[in-house]
TIMAR-779179 format. One line per 8 residues: number of its first residue (from 1); their letters; for each residue x, y, z of C-alpha. Coordinates in Angstrom, 1 decimal, m for minus. Layout:
N
NUM = A = X,Y,Z; ... $
//
This chain:
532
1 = XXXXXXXX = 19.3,96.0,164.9; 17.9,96.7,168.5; 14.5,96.9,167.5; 15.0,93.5,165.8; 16.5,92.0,169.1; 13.7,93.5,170.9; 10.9,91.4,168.5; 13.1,88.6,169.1 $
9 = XXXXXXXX = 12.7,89.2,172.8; 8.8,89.8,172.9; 8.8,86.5,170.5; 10.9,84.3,172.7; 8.6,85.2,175.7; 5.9,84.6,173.7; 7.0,81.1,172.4; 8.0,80.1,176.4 $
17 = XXXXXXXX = 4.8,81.5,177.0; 2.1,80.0,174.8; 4.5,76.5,174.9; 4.4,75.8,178.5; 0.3,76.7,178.3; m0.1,74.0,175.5; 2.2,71.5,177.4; 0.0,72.2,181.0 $
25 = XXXXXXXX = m3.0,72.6,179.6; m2.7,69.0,177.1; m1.3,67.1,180.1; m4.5,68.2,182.5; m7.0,67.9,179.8; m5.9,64.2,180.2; m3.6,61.7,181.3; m3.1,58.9,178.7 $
33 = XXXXXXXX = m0.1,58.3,176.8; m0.4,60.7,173.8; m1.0,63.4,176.2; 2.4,62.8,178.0; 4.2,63.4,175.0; 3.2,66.6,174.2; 4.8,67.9,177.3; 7.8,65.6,176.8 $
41 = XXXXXXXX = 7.9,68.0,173.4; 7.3,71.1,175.2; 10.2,70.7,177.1; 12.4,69.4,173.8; 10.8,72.4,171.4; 12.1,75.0,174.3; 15.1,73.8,175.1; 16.2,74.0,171.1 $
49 = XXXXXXXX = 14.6,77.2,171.1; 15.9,79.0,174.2; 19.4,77.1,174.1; 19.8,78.6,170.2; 18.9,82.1,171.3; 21.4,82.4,173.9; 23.9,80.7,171.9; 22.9,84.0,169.3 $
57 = XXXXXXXX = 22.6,86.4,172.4; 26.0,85.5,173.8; 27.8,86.2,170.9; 31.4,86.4,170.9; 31.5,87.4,174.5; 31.6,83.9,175.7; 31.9,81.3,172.5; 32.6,78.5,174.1 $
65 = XXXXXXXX = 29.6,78.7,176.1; 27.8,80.0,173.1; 29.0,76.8,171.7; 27.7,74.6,174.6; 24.6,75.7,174.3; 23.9,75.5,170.7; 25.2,72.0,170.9; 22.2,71.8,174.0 $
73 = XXXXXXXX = 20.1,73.0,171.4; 20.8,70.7,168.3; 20.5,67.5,171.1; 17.3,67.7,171.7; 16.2,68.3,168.0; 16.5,64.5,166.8; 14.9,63.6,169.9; 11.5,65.9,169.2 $
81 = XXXXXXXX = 11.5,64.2,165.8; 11.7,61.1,167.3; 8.7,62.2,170.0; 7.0,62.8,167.0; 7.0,60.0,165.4; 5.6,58.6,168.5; 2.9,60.9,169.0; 1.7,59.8,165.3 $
89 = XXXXXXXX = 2.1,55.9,166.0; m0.4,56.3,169.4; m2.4,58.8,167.0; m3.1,56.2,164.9; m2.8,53.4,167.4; m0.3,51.7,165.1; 2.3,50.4,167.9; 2.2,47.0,167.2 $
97 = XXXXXXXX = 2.2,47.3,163.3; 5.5,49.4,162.8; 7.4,47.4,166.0; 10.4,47.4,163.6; 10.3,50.7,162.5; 9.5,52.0,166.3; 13.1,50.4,167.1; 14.5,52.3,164.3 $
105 = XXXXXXXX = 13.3,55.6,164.6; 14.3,55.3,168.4; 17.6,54.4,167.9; 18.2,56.4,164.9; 17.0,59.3,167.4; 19.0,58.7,170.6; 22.3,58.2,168.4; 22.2,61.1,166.6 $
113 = XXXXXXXX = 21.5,63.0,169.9; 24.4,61.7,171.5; 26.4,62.2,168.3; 25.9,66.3,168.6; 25.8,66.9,171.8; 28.9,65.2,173.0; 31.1,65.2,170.3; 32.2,66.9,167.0 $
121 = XXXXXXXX = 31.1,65.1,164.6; 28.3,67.1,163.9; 28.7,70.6,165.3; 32.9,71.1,165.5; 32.6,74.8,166.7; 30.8,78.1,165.8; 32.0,81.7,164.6; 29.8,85.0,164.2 $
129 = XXXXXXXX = 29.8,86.9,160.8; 29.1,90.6,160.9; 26.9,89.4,164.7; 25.2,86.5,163.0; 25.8,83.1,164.2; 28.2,80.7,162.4; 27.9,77.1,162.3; 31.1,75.0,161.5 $
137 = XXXXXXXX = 29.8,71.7,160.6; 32.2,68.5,161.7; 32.6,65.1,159.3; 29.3,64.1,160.2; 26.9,66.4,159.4; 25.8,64.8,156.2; 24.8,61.7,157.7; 23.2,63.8,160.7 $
145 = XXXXXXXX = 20.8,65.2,157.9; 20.3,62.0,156.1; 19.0,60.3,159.8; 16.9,63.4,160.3; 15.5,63.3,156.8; 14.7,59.2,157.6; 12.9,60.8,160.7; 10.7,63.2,159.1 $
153 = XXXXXXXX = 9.7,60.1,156.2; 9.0,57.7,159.2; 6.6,60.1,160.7; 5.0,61.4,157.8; 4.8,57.4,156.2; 2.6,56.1,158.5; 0.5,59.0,158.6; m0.2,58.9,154.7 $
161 = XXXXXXXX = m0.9,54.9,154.6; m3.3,54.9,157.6; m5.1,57.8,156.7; m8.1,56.7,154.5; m8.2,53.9,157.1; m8.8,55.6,160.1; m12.3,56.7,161.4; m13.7,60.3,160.0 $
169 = XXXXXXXX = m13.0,61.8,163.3; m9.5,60.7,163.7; m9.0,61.7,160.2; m9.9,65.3,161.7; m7.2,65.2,163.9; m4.5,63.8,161.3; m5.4,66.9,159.2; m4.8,69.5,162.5 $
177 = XXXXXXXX = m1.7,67.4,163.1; m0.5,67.8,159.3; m0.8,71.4,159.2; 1.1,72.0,162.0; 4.3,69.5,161.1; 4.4,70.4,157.4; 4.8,74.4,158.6; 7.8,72.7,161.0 $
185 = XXXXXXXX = 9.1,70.7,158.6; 8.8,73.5,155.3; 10.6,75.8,157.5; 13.3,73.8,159.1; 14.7,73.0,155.4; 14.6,75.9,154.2; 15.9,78.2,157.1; 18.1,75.0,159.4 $
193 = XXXXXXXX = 19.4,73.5,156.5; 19.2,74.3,152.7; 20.0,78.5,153.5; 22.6,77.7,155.8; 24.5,74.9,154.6; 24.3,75.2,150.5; 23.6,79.2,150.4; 26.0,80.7,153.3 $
201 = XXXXXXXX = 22.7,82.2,154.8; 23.1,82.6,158.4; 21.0,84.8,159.9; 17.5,83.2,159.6; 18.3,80.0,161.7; 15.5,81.3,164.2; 12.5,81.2,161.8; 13.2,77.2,161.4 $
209 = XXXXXXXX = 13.8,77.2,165.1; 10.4,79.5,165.8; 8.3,77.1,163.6; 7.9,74.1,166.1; 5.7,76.5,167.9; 3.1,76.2,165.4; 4.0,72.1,165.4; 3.6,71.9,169.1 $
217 = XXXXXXXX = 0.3,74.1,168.7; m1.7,72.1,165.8; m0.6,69.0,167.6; m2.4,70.2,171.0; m5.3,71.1,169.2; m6.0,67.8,167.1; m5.2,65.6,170.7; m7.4,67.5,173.0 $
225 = XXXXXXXX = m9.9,67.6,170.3; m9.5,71.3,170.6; m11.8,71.5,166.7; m14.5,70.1,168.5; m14.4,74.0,170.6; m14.5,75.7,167.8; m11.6,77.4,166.3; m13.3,81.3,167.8 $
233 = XXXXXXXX = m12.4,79.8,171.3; m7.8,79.5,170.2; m8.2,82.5,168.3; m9.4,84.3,171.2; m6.7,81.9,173.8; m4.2,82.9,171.1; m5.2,86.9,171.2; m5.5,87.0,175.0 $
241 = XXXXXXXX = m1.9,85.4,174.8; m0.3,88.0,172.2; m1.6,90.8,173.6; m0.4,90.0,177.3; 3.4,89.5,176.4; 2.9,92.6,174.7; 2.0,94.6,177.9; 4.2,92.9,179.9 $
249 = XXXXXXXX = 6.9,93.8,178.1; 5.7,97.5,178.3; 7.1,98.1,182.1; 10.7,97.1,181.0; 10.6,99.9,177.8; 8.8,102.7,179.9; 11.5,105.5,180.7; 10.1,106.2,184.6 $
257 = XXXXXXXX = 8.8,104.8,187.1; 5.7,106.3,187.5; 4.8,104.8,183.9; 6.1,101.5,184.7; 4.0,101.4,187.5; 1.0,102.3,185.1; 1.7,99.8,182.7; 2.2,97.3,185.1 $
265 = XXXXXXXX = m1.7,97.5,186.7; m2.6,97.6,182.9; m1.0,94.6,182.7; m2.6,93.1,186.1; m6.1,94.0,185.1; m6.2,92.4,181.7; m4.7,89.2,183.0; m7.8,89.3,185.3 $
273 = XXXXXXXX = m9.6,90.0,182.5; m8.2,87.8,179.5; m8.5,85.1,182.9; m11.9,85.6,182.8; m12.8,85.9,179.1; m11.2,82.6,178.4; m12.9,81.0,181.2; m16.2,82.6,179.6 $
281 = XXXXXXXX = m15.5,81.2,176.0; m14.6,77.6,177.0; m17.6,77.4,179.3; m19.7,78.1,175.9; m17.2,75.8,173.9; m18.0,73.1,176.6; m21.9,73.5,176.6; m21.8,73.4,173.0 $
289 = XXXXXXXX = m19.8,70.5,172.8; m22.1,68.7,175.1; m25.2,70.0,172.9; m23.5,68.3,169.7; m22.8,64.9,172.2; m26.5,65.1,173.0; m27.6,66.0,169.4; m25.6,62.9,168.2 $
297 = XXXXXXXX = m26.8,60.6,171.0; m30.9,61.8,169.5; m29.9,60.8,166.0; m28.5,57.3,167.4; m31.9,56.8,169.6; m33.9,58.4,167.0; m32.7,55.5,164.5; m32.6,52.5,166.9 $
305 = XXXXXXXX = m36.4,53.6,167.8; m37.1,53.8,163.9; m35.6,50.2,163.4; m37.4,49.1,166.8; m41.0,50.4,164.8; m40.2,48.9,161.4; m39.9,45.3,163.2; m42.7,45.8,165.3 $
313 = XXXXXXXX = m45.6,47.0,162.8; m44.5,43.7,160.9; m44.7,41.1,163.5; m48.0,43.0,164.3; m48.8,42.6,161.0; m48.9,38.9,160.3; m51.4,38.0,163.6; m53.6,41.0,162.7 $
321 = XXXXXXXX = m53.7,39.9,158.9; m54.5,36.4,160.2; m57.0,37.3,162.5; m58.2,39.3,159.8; m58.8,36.6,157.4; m60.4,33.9,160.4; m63.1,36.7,161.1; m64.3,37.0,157.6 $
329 = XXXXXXXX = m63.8,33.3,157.1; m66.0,33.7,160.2; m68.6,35.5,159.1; m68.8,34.3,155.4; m70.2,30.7,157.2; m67.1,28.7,156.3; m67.2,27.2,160.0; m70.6,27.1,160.2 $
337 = XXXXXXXX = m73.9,29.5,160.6; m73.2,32.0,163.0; m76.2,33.4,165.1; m76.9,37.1,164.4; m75.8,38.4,167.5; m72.6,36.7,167.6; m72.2,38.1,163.4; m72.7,41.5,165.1 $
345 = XXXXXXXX = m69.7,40.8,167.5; m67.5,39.4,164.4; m68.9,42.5,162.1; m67.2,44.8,164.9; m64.2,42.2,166.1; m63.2,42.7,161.8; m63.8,47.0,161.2; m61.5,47.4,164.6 $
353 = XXXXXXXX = m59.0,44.5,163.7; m58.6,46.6,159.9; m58.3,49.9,161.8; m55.6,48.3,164.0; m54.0,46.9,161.0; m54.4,50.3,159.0; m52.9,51.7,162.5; m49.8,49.5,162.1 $
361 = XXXXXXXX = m49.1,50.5,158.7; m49.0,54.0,159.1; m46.9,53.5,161.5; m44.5,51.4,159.5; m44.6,54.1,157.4; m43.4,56.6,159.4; m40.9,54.6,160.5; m39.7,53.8,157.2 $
369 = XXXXXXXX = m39.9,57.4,156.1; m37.6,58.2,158.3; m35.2,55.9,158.0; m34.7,56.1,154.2; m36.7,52.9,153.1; m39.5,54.1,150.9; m38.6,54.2,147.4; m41.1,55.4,145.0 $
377 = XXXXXXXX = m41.8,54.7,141.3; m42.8,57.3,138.5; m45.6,56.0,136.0; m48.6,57.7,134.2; m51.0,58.5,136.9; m54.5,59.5,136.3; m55.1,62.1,138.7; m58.8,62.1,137.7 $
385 = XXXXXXXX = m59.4,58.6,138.0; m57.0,58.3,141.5; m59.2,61.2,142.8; m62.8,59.7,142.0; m61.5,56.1,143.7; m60.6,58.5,146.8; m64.3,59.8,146.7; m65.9,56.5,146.0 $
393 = XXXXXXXX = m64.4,55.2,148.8; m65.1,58.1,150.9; m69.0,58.2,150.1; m70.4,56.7,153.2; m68.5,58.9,155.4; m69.9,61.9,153.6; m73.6,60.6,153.3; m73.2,59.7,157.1 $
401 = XXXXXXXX = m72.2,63.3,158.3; m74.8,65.0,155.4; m72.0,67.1,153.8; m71.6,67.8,150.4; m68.2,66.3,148.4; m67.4,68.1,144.9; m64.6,67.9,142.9; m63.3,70.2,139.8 $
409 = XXXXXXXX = m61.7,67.6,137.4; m57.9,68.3,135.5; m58.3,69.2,132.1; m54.6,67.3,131.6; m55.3,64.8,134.3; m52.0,62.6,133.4; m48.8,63.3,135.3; m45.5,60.6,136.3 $
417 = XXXXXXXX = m46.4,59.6,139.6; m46.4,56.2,141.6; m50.3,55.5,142.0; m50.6,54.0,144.9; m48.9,55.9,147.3; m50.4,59.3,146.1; m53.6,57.6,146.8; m52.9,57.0,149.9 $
425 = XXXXXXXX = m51.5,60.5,150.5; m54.3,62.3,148.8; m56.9,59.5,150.6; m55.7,61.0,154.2; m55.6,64.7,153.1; m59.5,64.7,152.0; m60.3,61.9,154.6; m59.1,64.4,157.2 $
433 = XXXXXXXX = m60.9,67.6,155.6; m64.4,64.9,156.0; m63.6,64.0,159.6; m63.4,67.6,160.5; m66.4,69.3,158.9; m69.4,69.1,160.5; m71.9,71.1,158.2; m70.7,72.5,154.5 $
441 = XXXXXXXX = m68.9,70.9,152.0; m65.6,69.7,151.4; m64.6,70.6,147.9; m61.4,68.9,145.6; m59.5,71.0,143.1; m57.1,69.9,140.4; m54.8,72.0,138.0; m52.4,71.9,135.8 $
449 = XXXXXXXX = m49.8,75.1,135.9; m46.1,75.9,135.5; m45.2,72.5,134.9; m47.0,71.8,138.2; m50.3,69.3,139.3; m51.8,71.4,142.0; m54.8,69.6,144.1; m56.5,71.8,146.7 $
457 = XXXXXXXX = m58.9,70.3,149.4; m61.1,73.0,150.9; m63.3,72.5,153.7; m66.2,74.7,155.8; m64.7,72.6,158.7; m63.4,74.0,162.1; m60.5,75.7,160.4; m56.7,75.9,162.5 $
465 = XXXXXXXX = m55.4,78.7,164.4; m51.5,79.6,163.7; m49.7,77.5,166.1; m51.7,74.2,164.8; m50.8,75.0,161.4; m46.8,75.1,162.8; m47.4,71.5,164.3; m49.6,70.1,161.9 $
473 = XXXXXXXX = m47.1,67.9,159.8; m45.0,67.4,162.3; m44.4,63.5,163.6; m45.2,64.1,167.1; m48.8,63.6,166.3; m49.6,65.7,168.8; m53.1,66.9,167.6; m55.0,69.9,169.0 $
481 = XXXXXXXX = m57.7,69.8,171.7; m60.7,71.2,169.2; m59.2,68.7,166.8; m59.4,65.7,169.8; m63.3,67.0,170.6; m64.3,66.6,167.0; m62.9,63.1,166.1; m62.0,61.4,169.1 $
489 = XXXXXXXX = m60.2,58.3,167.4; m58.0,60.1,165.4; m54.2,59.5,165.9; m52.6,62.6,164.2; m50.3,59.9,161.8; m52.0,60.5,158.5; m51.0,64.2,157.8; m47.3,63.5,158.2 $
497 = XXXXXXXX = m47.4,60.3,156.1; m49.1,62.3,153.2; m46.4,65.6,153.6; m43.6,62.8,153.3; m44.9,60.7,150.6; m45.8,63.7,148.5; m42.0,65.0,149.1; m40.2,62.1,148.6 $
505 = XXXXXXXX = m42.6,62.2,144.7; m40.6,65.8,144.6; m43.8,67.8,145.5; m44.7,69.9,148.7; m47.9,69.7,151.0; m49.2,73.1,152.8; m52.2,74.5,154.6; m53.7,77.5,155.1 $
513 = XXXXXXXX = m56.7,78.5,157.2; m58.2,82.2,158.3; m58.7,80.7,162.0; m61.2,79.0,164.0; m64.6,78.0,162.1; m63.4,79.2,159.2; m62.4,76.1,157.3; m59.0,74.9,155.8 $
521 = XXXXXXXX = m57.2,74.2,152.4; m54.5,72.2,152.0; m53.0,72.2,149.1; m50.3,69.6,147.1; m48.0,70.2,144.1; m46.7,67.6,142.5; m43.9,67.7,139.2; m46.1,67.0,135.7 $
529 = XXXX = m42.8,65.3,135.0; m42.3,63.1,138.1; m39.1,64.6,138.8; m37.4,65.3,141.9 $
//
């Protein structure tokens, strides 16, 4: 028995303790509404839990103030249910909807208060059996349970119908908040009510009474946001906490002074340095909550600069295509002869208005790659004929630098793939392998193995040293300074537009190279079976 009333002690300290924390620390963390009624509770939740243990400390030494203070006790208890139901109505910001019921609940809460703690009706006196508290109940302690039953439904109600209505992140918080009052609720039944009053069980009324701790503690956390932390930070508030009541409740069980005094700097130092440690940990809790903010805030900008691109490139689109079509009109004599000089003015004006609108689309294609909007399609492709149109087109560009173009045909050239836009992604990879070989040969690859189309391009060209081949499909199109010497008008785009069309047809891009000089091979696999 005295080592149970000496856990009860440590717990009560513990309770005031950790409550009173939770209460300053909500208020401070800030000032609105919802945040003045967790103190409101704090002060409720202890006075039913203080008031109840010195009703049980008192014992039969002094009943009737035993009495008065259970009564303290059991007043305040209808009115946390009722601050409850408030904190969940400015949770949800519901005040206006449930008017009626807001009238209720208040009314229903403040009677029943003033019901038990100034009359009878509910509590008519107490007794102890064998040193455990006694409640006898007065004429109205049915209908007492029946208005605190209507409480606990006109908290939980509004809760459950608002829920899948209600932004993900507030949903976050009703789930914190749901934890906590279901533990309140689960034990106040059991232990406050259905024990006592139908099983004669009267010596557990303090783990009902104990539970609002964990209510006043999940409710904290989901209205300061305390998930967004990181739970590691209240474990390690919560440990600091534990672990100081227990040492300073070590002076007052130490038999002489001289260890009292020892346990008491004990107790001094790690209060300095649970300060300290807590400081530490929501320092980190902060920065890291301003790293997601940030994070978020990129993935907002990223997206509006994504949408800003998509409409760009295709209101660039329509002049350049028009100015497109004039030039040729242009030059094909439709408005008349054109002198040759002026032809060779038109000849250029039309190659740099196709490279600007080549430019524009792979830029809309970035954008729409990351964004989500290209969709592709999965049809027999003819790797060997898709391949020989990419080196067709390519012949003037090789005859023009003297290098040699070879390519080692499929033996199973047919695969589910969407045409065009491997054509284009396979058009950039050997387009680029061309651009940047100046002597050799640049040499195409195709075959069929594991279920898988592989298509190597290797080059003799100026090759990639490790830390180009870690930027290379990135969409920074950032490219190296030997890669800026040897084509000047290069933009860096094409690379990344090939590694995401070739993923998004459920395949993978790579490259390899041995260093500088030494060449480069990039190689693609693609699914025979086009899927993902």
């Amino acid at each position: 028995m005295i080592e149970f009333a000496l856990i009860n002690k440590i717990l009560i300290i513990f309770i005031n303790i950790v409550a009173v924390w939770i209460g300053i620390a909500t208020y401070q963390h800030d000032k609105k509404i919802l945040n003045r009624i967790i103190p409101l509770m704090v002060i409720a939740m202890l006075c039913w839990v203080d008031f109840a243990y010195l009703a049980r400390r008192i014992g039969t030494g002094n009943i009737h103030l035993a009495s008065a203070f259970l009564k303290i006790a059991w007043f305040v208890t209808p009115l946390l249910f009722t601050l409850l139901y408030f904190l969940v109505i400015y949770l949800l910001e519901k005040a206006e909807e449930f008017s009626l019921l807001n009238k209720l609940v208040f009314v229903a809460g403040a009677g029943s208060a003033f019901l038990t703690g100034f009359t009878g009706y509910v509590i008519q006196d107490i007794t102890f059996v064998d040193g455990s508290l006694s409640i006898i109940y007065g004429s109205l302690m049915y209908p007492f349970f029946v208005i605190v039953t209507f409480l606990i439904i006109s908290t939980l109600y509004p809760l459950f119908v608002n829920y899948f209505k209600v932004s993900e992140k507030k949903q976050k918080k009703v789930q914190y908040f749901l934890i906590g009052i279901l533990i309140f609720y689960l034990a106040n039944i059991i232990f406050n009510i259905v024990l006592p009053v139908w099983f004669k069980v009267t010596n557990l009324y303090w783990i009902g009474d104990y539970s609002s701790i964990f209510l006043i503690g999940f409710t904290a956390l989901a209205i300061v946001k305390r998930e967004l932390f990181g739970i590691k930070v209240v474990a390690i508030e919560l440990l600091v906490a534990l672990l100081g009541i227990i040492l300073f409740t070590l002076p007052f069980l130490m038999p002489t002074p001289t260890l009292r005094w020892v346990t008491s700097f004990i107790f001094i130092l790690y209060s300095i340095f649970g300060y300290y440690l807590i400081k530490a940990a929501l320092k980190e809790a902060e920065r890291r909550k301003r790293a997601e903010e940030i994070a978020e805030e990129a993935k907002r900008l990223n997206k509006l600069k994504n949408q800003f691109l998509v409409s760009t490139q295709h209101h660039l689109r329509t002049p350049l295509s028009a100015i497109q079509g004039y030039l040729s009109l242009m030059r094909e004599g439709t408005y008349g002869e054109i002198p040759e000089e002026a032809d060779q003015k038109l000849e250029r004006s039309l190659r740099l208005t196709k490279e600007l609108i080549k430019l524009a689309n792979d830029f809309l294609d970035v954008a729409q790659f990351n964004i989500g909007g290209k969709s592709f399609k999965r049809e027999d492709t003819n790797l060997n004929e898709l391949i020989e149109e990419i080196i067709e087109e390519l012949t003037s560009e090789v005859e023009k630098k003297g290098i040699e173009l070879k390519f080692d045909k499929f033996e199973k050239p047919v695969i589910k793939s969407d045409y065009p836009k491997l054509k284009e992604a396979l058009y950039n990879v050997v387009n680029n392998a061309i651009k940047y070989t100046k002597e050799g040969s640049v040499k195409v690859i195709g075959e069929v193995k594991n279920g898988l189309a592989i298509i190597k391009v290797e080059d003799t060209g100026i090759g990639m040293t490790e830390e180009e081949l870690e930027k290379l499909f990135q969409h920074s199109f950032e490219r190296g300074e030997r890669a800026k010497k040897t084509n000047v008008t290069g933009r860096g785009v094409g690379l990344f537009i090939s590694s995401q069309i070739i993923a998004g047809l459920g395949g993978t891009l790579t490259a390899d190279s041995e260093g500088k000089g030494k060449g480069s091979t990039f190689t693609a696999k693609l699914p025979v079976d086009g899927g993902k």
